[in-house]
C-alpha positions as CSV (number, residue, x, y, z in Angstrom):
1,X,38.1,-35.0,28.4
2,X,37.4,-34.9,32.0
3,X,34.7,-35.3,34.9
4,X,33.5,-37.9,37.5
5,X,33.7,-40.4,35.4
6,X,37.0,-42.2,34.9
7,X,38.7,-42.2,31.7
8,X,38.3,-45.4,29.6
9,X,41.1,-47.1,27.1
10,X,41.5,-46.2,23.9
11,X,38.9,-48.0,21.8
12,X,38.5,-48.7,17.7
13,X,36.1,-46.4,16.1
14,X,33.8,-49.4,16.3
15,X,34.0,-49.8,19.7
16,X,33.8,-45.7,20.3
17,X,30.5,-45.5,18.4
18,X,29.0,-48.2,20.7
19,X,30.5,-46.1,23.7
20,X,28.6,-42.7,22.2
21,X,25.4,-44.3,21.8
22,X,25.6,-45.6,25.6
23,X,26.4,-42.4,26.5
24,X,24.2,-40.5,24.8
25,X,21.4,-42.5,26.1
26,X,22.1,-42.9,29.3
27,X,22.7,-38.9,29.7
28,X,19.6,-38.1,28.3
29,X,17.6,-40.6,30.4
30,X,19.8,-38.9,33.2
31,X,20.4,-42.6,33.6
32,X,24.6,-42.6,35.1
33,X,24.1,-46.2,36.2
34,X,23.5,-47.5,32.3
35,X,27.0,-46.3,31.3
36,X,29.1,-48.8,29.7
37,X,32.5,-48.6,31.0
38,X,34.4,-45.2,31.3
39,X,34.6,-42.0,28.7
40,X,37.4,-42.4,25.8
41,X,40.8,-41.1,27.2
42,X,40.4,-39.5,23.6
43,X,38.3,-36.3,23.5
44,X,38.5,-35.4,19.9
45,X,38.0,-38.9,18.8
46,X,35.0,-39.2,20.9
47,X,33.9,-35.7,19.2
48,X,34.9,-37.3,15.3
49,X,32.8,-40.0,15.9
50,X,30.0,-37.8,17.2
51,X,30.0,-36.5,13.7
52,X,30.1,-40.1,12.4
53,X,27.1,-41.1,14.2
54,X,25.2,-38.1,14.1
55,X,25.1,-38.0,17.8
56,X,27.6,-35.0,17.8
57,X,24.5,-32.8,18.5
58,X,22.7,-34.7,21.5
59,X,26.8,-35.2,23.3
60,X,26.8,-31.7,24.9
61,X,23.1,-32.1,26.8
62,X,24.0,-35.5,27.6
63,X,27.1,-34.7,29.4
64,X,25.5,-31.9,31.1
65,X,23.1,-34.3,32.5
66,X,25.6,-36.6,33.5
67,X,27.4,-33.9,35.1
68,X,30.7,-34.9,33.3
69,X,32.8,-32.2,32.0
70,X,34.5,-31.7,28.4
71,X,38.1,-30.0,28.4
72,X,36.6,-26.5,27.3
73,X,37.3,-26.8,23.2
74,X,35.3,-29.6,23.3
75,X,32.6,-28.2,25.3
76,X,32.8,-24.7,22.7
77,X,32.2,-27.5,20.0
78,X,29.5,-29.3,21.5
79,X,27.8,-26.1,22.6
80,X,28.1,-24.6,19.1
81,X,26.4,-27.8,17.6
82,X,23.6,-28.1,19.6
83,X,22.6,-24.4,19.3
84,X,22.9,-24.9,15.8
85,X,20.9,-27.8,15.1
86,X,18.0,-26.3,17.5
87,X,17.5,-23.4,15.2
88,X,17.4,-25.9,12.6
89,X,14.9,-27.8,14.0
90,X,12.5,-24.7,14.9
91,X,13.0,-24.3,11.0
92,X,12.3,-27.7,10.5
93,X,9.1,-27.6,13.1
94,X,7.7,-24.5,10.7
95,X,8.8,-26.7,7.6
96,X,6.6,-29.9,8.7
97,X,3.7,-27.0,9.4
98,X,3.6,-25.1,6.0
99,X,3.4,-29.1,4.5
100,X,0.6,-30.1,6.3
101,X,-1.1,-27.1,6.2
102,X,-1.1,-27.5,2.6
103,X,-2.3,-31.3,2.9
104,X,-4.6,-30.3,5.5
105,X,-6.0,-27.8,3.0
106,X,-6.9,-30.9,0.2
107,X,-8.3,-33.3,3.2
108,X,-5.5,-35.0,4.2
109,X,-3.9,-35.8,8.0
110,X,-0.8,-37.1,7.5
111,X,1.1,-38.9,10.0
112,X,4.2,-37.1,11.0
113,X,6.9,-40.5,11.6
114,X,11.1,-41.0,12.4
115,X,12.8,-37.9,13.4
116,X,10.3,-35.4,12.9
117,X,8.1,-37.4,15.2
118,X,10.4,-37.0,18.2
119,X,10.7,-33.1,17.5
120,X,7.3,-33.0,18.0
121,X,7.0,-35.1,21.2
122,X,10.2,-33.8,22.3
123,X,10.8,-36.9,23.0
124,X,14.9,-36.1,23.3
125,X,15.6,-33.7,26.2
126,X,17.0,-31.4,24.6
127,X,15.7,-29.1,21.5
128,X,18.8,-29.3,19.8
129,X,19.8,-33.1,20.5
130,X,18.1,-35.1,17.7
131,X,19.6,-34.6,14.3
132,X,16.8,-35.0,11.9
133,X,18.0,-35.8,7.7
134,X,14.6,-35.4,6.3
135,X,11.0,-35.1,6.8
136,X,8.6,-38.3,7.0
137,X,5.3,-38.1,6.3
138,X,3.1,-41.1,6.0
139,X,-0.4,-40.5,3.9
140,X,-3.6,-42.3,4.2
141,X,-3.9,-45.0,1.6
142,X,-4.7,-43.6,-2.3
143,X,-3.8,-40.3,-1.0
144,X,-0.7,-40.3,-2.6
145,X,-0.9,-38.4,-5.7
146,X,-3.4,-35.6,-4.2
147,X,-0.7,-35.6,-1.8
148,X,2.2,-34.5,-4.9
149,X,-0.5,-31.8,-5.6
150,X,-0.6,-30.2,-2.5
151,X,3.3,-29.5,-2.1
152,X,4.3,-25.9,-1.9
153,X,5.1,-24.5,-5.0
154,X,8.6,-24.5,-6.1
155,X,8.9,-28.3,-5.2
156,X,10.7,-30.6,-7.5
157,X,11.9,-34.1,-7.3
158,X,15.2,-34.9,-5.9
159,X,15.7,-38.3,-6.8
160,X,16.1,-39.7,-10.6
161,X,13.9,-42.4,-10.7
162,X,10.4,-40.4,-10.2
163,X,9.5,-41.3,-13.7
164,X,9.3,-45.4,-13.3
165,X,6.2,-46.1,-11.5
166,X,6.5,-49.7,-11.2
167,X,9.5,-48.9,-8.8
168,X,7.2,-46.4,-6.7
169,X,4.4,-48.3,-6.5
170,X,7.0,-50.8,-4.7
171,X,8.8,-48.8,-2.5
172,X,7.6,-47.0,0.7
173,X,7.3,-43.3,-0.5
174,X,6.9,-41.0,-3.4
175,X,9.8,-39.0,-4.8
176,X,11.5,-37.0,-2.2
177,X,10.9,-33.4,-2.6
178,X,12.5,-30.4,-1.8
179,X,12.7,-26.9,-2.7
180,X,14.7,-23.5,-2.5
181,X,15.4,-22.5,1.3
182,X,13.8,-26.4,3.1
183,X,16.2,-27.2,5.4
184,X,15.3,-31.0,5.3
185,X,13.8,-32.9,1.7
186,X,10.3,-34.3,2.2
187,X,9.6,-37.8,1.6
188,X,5.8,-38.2,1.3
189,X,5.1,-42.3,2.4
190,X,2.5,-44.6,1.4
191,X,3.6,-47.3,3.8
192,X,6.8,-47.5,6.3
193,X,8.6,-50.2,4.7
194,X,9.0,-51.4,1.0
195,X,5.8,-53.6,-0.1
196,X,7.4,-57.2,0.1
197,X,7.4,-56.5,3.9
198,X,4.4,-54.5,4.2
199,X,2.7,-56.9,6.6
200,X,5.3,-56.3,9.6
201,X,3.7,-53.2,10.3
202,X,0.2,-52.4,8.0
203,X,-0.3,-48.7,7.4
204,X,-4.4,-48.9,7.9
205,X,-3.5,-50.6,11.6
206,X,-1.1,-47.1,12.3
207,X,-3.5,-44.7,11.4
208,X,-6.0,-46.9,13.7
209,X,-4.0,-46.3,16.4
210,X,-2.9,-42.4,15.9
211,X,-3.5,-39.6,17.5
212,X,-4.0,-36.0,16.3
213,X,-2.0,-32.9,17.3
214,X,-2.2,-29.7,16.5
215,X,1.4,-27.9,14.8
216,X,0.4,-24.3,14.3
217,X,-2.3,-24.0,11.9
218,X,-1.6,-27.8,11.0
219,X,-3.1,-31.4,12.3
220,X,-0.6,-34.2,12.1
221,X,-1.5,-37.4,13.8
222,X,1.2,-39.2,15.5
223,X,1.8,-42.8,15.7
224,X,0.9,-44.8,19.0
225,X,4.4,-45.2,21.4
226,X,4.2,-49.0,20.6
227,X,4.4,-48.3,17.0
228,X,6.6,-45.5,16.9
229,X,8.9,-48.1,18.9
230,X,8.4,-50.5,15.6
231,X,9.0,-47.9,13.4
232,X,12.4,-47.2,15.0
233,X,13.3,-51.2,15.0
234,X,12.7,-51.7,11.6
235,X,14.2,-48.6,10.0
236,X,17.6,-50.0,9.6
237,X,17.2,-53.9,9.1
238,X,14.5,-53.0,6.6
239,X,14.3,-49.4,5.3
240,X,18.2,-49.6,5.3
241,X,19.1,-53.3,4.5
242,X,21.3,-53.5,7.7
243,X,20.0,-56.9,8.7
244,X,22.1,-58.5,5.5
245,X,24.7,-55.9,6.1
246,X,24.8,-55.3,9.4
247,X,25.6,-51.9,10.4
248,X,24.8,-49.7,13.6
249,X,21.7,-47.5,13.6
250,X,22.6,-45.0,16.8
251,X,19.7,-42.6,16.4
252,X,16.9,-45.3,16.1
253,X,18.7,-46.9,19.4
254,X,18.4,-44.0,21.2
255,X,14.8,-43.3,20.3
256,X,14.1,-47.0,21.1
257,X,16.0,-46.4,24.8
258,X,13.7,-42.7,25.5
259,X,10.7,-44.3,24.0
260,X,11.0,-46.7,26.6
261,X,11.7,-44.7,29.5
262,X,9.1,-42.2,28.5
263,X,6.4,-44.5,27.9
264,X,7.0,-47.5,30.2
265,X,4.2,-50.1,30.4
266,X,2.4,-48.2,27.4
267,X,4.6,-49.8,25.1
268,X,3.4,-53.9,24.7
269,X,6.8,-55.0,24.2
270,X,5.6,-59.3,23.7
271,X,3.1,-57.7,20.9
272,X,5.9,-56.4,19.0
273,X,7.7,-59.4,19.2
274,X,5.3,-61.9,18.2
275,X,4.0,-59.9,15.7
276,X,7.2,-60.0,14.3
277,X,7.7,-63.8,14.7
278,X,4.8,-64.3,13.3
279,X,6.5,-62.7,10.1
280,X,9.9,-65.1,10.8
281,X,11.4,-61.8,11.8
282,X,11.7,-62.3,15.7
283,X,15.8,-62.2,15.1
284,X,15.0,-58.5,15.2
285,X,14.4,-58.7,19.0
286,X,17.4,-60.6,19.8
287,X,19.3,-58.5,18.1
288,X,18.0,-55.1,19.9
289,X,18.2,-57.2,23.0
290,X,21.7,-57.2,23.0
291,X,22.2,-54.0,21.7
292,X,20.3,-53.1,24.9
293,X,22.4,-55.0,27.0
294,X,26.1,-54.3,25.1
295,X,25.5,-51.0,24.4
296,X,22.9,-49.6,26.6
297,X,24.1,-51.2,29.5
298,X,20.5,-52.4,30.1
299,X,18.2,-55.6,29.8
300,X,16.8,-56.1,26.3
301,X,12.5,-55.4,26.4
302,X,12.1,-58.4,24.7
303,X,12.1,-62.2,25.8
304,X,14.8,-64.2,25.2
305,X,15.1,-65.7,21.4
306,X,14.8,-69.0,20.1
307,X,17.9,-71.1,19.3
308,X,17.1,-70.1,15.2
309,X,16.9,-65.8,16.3
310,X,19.8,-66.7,18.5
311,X,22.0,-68.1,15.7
312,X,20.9,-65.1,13.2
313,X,22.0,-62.5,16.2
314,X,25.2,-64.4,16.2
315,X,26.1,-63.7,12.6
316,X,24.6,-60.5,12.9
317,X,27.2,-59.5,15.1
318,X,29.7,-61.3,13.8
319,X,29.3,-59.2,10.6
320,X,29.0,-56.0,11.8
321,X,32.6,-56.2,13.5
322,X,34.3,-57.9,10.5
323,X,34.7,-55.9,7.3
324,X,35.0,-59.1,4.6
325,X,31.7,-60.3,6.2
326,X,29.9,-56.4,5.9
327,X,31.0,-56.1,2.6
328,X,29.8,-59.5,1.3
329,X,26.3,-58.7,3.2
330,X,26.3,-55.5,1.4
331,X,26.6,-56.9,-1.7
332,X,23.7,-59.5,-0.7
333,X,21.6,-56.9,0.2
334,X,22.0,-54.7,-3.4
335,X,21.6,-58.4,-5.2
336,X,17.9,-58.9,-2.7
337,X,16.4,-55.7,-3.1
338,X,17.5,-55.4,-7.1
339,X,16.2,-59.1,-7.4
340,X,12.7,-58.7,-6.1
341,X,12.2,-54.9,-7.5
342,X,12.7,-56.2,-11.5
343,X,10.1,-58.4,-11.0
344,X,7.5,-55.5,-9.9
345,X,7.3,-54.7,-13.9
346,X,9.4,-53.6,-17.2
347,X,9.6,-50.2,-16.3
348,X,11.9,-50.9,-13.1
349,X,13.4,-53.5,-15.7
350,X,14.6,-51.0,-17.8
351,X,15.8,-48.1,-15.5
352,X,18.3,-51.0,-13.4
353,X,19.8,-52.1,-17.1
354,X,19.7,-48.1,-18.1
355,X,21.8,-47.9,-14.5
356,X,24.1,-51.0,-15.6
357,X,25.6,-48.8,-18.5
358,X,26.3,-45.5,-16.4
359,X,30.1,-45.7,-14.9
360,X,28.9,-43.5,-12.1
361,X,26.5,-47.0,-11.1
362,X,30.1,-49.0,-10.2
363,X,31.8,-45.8,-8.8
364,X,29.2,-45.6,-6.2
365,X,29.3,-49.3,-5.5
366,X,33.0,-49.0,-5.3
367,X,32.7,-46.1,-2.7
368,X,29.9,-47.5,-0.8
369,X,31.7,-50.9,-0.4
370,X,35.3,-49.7,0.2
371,X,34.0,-47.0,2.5
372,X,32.7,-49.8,5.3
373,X,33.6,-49.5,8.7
374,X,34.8,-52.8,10.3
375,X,37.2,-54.2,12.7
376,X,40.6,-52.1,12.2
């Protein structure tokens, strides 16, 4: 791979999915003075691990606006993937409409939130840059099963635990749906994160704070910048479990990066972070500090941490760049969120011992553990 840039070492694929994200961001913000040391003399590994990351999509529009150059394979490939993946969001855009139409129709606004937020907003410069897995939409509390109701016929469940209700009425959304020619599943929310940590980020103060856009023949409200920003922070460490095994989140760092650019001052960066000391999570803000600065190439939003957020950014770190350490925080994680969900009633009781006796249970743990990324 070639351009103005000069040509970095080779890195471990660690290392190279840091140097994506850095670049990704910075060429989208049209930012050339946030790149973190030189392009990987390696063009094909730089393009595996924009698979990896799910960044493959955004690379092409972010070298453009850097004005670097791919050898031209790489540029065919790049090319290919972004044209792709902006049909699929125009699909996706028409997908979010026919749901809340049909929401719309029974009284409800939803809020459109993640991914399909940013589509909206365009908040990536690019229509073809952001990668989007699924559709979020958060309800208005006790809306949830008029909600079910109103999907599209054809819908069905995609996920097998639909039937215990303790477990739902625990987690942050309804059973994902889906049906015959969705590009994306839709996961219909009652609350952005899973109930025991409900209060870092209450879904009556979102709705509060909203705003309401027009998709089509749809109304979808959109979350305020400063909470989109949350919502981005908090997928990983808390939707995801990577604050007890660390792992990197490179589209919600990117989002947090153009949220910030975009929306500046509008965004009350000491807000977030004492809200979220006032939960004991401010470790959260050291850690995206640093991810600012190390992989950014920027200064963190956020003031600097305590000696206690210090320390826990430490073994954050630490973890995610040593594979022993990831896998033992993966396990801790499965142990913490199976340990609080069996006490939410004796239906989610009996579907985890049900799991206990399938062999596909310990395959999958097997897989998911071996399959860690670390230090090579």
């Amino acid at each position: 791979m070639t351009g103005a840039a000069p040509a970095g070492p080779r890195h471990t694929s660690s290392q190279l999915d840091r140097t994506l994200i850095g670049l990704v961001a910075a060429g989208l913000e049209g930012r050339r003075d946030a790149l973190v040391g030189g392009l990987p003399a390696d063009g094909d590994a730089l393009l595996r691990a924009g698979g990896r990351t799910l960044l493959l999509t955004a690379l092409g529009p972010a070298l453009d606006r850097l004005g670097l150059a791919p050898d031209p394979a790489a540029h065919q490939t790049l090319a290919a993937a972004t044209f792709l993946n902006a049909d699929r969001n125009d699909t996706l855009l028409r997908q979010i409409e026919e749901v809340a139409a049909g929401l719309n129709a029974v009284g409800i606004v939803p809020m459109i939130i993640k991914g399909g937020c940013h589509l909206i907003t365009g908040l990536w410069s690019d229509p073809g840059a952001r990668f989007v897995g699924d559709i979020d939409l958060l309800l208005p509390p006790g809306s949830g099963a008029a909600a079910l109701a109103a999907m599209p016929e054809g819908c069905r469940a995609i996920e097998d635990d639909w039937h215990v209700p303790d477990l739902i009425a625990a987690t942050k959304h309804l059973p994902a749906v889906h049906k015959p020619g969705w590009e994306a599943a839709v996961e219909l929310h009652t609350a952005v994160v899973d109930l025991p940590y409900a209060a870092l980020i209450p879904t009556a103060g979102l709705f509060q704070r909203a705003r309401e856009v027009r998709l089509g023949a749809a109304a979808l409200l959109l979350p305020a910048p400063g909470d989109q920003a949350l919502i981005a922070m908090l997928h990983g460490p808390i939707g995801h479990e990577t604050y007890r095994a660390p792992a990197l989140m490179p589209r919600d760092l990117v989002d947090l990066a153009l949220l910030r650019a975009r929306h500046g001052p509008a965004i009350d960066w000491p807000a977030l972070q004492a809200g979220l000391r006032r939960q004991g999570w401010g470790a959260l803000c050291a850690i995206q500090n640093r991810m600012f600065r190390d992989v950014l190439g920027v200064a963190g939003p956020f003031a600097p941490p305590t000696a206690r957020e210090a320390l826990s950014a430490w073994r954050w770190f630490r973890q995610l760049d040593t594979t022993p350490w990831r896998r033992l925080g993966a396990v801790w994680a499965r142990v913490h969120k199976m340990g609080w969900l069996i006490l939410r009633g004796p239906s989610v009781r009996r579907y985890y011992l049900h799991k206990l006796t399938r062999a596909r249970t310990y395959r999958e743990a097997w897989a998911s553990l071996a399959g860690l990324p670390g230090r090579r």
